[in-house]
Residue frames as a rotation matrix with the C-alpha (Angstrom) as fourth column:
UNK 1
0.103 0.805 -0.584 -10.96
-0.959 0.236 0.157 4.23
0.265 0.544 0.797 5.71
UNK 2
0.018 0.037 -0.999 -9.56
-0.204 0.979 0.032 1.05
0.979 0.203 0.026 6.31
UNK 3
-0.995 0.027 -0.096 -9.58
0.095 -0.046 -0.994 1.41
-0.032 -0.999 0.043 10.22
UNK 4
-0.196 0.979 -0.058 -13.32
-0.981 -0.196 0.002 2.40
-0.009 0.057 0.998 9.92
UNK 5
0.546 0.381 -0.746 -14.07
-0.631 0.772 -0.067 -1.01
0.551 0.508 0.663 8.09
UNK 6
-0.304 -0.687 -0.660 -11.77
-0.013 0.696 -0.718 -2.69
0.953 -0.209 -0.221 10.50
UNK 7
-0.995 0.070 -0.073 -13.31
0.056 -0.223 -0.973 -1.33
-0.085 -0.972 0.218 13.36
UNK 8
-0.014 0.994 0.107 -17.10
-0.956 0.018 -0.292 -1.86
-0.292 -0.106 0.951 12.45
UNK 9
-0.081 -0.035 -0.996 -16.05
-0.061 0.998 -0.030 -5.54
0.995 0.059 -0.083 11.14
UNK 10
-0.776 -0.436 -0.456 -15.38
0.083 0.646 -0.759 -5.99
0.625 -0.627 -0.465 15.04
UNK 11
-0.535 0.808 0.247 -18.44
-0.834 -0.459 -0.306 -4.42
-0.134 -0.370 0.919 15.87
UNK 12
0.415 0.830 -0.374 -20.57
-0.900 0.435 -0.034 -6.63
0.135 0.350 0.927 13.90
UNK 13
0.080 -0.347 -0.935 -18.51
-0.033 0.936 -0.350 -9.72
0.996 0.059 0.063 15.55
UNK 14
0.743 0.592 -0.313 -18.61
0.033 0.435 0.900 -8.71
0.669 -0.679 0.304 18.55
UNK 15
0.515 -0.635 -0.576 -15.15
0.853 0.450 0.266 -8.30
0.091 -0.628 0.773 19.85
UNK 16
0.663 -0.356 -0.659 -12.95
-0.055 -0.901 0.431 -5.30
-0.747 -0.250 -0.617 20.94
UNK 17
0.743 -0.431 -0.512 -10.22
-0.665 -0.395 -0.633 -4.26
0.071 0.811 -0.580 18.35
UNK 18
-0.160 -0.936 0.313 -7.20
-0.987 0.142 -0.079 -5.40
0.030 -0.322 -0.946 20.17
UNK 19
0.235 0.391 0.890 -9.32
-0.196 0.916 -0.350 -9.08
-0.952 -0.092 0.292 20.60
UNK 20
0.953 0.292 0.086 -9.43
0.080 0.030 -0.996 -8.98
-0.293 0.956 0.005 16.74
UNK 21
0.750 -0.659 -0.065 -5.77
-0.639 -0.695 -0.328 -8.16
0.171 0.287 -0.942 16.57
UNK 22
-0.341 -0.752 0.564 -4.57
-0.911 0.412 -0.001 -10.83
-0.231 -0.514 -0.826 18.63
UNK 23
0.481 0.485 0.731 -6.98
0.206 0.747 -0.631 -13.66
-0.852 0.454 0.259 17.27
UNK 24
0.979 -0.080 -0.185 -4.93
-0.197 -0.183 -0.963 -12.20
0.043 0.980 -0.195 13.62
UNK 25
0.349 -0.898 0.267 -1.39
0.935 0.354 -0.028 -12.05
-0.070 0.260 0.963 14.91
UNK 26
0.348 -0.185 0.919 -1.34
0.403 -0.856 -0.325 -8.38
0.847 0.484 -0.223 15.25
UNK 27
-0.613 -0.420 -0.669 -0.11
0.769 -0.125 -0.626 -6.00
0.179 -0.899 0.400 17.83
UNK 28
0.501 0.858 -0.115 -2.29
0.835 -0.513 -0.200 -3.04
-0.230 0.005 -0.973 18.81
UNK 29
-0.370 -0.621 -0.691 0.60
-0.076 -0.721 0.689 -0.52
-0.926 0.308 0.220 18.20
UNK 30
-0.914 -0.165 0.371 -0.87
0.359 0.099 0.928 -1.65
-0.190 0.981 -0.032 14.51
UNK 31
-0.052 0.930 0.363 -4.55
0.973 -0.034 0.228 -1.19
0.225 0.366 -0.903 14.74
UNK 32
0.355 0.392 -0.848 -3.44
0.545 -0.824 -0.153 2.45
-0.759 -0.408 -0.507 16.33
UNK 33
-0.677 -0.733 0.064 -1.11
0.484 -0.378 0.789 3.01
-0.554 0.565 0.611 13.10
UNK 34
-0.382 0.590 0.711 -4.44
0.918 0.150 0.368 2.51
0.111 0.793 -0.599 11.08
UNK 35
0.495 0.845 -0.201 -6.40
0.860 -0.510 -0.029 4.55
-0.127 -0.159 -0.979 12.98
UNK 36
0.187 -0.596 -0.781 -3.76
0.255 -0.738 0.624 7.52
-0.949 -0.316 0.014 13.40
UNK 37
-0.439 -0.781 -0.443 -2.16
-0.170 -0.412 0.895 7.45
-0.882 0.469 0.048 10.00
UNK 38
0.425 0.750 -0.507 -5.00
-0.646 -0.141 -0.750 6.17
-0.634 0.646 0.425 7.88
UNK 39
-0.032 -0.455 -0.890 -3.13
-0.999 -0.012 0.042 3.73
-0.029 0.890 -0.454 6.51
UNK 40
0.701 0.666 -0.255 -4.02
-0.687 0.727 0.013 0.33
0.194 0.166 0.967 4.98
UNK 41
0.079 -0.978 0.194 -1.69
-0.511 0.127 0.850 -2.53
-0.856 -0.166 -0.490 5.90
UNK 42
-0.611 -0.723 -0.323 0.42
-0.765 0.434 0.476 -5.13
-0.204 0.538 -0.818 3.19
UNK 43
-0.060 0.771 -0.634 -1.01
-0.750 0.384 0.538 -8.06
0.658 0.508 0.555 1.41
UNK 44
-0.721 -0.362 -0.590 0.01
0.077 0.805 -0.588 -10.55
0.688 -0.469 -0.553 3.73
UNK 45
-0.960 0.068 -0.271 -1.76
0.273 0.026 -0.962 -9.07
-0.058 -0.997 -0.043 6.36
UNK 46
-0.473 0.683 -0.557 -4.66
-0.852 -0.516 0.092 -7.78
-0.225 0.518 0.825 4.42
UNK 47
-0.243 0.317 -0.917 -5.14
-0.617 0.679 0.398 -11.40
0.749 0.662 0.031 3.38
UNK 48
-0.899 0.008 -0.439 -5.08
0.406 0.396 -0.824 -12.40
0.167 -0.918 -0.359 7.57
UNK 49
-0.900 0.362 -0.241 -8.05
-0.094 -0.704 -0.704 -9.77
-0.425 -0.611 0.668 7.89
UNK 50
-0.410 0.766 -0.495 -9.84
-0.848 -0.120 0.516 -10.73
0.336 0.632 0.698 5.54
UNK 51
-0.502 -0.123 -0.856 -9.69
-0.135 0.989 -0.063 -14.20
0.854 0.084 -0.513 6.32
UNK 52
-0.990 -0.096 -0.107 -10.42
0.091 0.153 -0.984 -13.63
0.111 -0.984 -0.142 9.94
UNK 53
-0.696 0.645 -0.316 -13.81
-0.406 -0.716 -0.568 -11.67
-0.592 -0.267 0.760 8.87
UNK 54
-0.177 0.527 0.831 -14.66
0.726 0.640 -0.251 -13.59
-0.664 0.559 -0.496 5.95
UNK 55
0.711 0.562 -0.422 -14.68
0.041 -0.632 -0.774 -10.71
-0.702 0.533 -0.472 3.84
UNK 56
0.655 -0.367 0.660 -13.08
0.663 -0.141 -0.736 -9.87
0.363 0.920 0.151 0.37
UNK 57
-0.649 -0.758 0.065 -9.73
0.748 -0.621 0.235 -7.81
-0.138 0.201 0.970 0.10
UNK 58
-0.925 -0.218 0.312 -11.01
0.246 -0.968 0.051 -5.48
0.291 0.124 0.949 -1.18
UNK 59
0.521 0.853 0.003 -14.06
0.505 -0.311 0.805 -4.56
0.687 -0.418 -0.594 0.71
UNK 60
0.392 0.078 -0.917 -11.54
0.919 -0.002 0.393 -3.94
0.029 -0.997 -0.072 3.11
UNK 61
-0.665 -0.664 0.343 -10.18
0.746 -0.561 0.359 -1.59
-0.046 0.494 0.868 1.12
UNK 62
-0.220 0.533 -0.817 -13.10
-0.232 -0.842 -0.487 0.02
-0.948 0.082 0.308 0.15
UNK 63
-0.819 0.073 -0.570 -13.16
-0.564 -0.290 0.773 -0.87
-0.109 0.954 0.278 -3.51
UNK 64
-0.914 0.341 -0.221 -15.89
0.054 0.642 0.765 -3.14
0.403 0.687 -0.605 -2.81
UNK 65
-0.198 0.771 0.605 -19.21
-0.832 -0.458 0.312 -1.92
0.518 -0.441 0.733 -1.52
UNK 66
-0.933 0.358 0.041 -20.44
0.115 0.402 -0.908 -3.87
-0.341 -0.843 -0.416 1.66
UNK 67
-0.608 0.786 -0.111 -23.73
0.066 0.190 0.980 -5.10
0.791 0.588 -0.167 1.20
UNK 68
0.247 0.617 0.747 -26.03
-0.817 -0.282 0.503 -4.11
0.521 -0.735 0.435 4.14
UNK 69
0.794 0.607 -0.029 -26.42
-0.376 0.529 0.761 -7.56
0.477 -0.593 0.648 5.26
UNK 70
0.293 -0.909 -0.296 -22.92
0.411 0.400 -0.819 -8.24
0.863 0.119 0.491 5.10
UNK 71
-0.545 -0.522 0.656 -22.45
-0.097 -0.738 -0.668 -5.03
0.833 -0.428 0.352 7.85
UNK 72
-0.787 0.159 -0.596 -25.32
0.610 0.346 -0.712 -6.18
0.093 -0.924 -0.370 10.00
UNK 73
-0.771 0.451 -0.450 -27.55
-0.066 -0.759 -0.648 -3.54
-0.634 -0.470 0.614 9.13
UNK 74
0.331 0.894 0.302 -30.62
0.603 0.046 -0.796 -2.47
-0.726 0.445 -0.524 7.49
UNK 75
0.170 0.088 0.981 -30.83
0.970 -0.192 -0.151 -0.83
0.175 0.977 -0.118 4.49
UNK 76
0.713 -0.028 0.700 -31.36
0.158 -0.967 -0.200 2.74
0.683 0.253 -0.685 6.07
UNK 77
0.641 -0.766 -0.047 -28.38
-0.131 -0.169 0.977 2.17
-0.756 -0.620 -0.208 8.73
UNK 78
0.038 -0.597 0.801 -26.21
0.886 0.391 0.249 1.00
-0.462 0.700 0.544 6.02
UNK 79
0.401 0.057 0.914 -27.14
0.723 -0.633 -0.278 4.08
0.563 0.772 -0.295 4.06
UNK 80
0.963 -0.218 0.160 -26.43
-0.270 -0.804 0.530 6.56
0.013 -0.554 -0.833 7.18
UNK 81
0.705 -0.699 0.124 -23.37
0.528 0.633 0.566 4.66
-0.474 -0.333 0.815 7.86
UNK 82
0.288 -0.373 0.882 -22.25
0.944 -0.043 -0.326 5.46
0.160 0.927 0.340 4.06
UNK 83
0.564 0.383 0.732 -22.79
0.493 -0.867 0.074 8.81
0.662 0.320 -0.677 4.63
UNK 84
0.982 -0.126 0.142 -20.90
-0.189 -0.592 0.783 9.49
-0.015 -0.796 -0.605 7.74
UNK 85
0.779 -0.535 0.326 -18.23
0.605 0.777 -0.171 8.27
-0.162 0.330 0.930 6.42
UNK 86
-0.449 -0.789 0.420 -16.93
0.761 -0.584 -0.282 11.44
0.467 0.193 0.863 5.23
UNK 87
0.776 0.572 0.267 -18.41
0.177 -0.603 0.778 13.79
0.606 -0.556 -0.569 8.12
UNK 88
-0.377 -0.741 0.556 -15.74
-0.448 -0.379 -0.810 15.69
0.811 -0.554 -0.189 10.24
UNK 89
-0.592 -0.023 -0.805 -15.40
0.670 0.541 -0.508 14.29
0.447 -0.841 -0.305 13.89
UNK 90
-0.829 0.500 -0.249 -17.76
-0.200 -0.682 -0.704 17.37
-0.522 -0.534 0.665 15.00
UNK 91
-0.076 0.976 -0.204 -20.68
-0.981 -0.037 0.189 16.68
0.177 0.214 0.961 12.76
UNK 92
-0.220 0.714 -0.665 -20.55
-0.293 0.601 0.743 13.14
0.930 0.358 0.077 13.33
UNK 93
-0.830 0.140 -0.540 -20.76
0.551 0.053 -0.833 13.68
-0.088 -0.989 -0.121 17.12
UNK 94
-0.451 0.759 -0.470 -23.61
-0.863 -0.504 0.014 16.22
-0.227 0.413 0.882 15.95
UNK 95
-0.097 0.692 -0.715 -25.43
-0.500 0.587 0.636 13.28
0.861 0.419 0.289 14.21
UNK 96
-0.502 -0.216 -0.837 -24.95
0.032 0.963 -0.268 11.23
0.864 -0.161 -0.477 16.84
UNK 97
-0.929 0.356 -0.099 -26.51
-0.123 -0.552 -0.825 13.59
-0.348 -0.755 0.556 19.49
UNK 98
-0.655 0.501 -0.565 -29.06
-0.750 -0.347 0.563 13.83
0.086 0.793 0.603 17.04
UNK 99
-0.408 -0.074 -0.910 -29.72
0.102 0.987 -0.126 9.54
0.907 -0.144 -0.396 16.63
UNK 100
-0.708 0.369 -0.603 -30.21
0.702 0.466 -0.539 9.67
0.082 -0.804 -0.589 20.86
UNK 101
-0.816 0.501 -0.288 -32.34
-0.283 -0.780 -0.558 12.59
-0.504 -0.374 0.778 20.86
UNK 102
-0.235 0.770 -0.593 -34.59
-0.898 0.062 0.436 11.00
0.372 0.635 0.677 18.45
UNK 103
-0.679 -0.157 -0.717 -34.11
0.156 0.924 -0.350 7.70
0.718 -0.349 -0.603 20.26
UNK 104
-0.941 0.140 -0.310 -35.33
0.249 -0.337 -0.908 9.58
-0.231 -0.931 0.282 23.74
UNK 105
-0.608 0.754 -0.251 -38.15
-0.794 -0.590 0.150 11.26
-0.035 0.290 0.956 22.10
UNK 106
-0.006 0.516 -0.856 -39.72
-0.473 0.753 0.458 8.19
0.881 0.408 0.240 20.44
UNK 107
-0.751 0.124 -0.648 -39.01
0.552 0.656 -0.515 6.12
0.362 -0.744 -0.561 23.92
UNK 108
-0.935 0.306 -0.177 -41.31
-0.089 -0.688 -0.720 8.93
-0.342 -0.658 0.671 25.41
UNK 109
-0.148 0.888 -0.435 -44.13
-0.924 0.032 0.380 8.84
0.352 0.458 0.817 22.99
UNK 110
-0.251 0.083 -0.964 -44.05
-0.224 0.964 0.141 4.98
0.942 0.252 -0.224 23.64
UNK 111
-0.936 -0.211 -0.280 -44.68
0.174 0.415 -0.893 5.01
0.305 -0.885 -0.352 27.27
């Protein structure tokens, strides 16, 4: 969870993880703990990440809901977002097939 939210914060800034790591003082051997082991890091460093994003502890946690605008999105990305949250890597590669196939379609009708 907290790798997610750590890894769409860099989205919506714009920079690669490891960019975001080293602009904090991290190493990437950390941002792969996150991702691998799901785990969240210490206050200290929790209090670098936040800082770095401008966001709240605990958003990064999770315990505070992101507000769309906060994530960069609309209202119904924000809501899909939520949702895929807890989707197995196979359905959300499924959705995501999904997303360009509707993308493709709709580019088609437009021409």
């Amino acid at each position: 969870m907290f790798y997610d939210i750590y890894k769409t914060l860099c989205e919506q800034r714009g920079v690669s993880l490891s960019r975001a790591a080293a602009d904090i003082g991290l190493s990437n051997a950390t941002v792969t703990k996150w991702k691998k082991t799901g785990a969240a890091p210490g206050g200290d460093t929790l209090t670098k990440v936040a800082n770095y994003f401008g966001v709240s502890v605990d958003l990064l946690l999770g315990v505070e809901p992101p507000a769309a605008e906060q994530m960069g999105m609309d209202d119904f990305t924000f809501a899909l977002y939520k949702e895929a949250q807890t989707l197995s890597q196979e359905n959300k590669q499924k959705l995501l097939e999904m997303a360009r196939f509707f993308r493709q379609q709709q580019e088609k009708e437009s021409q």
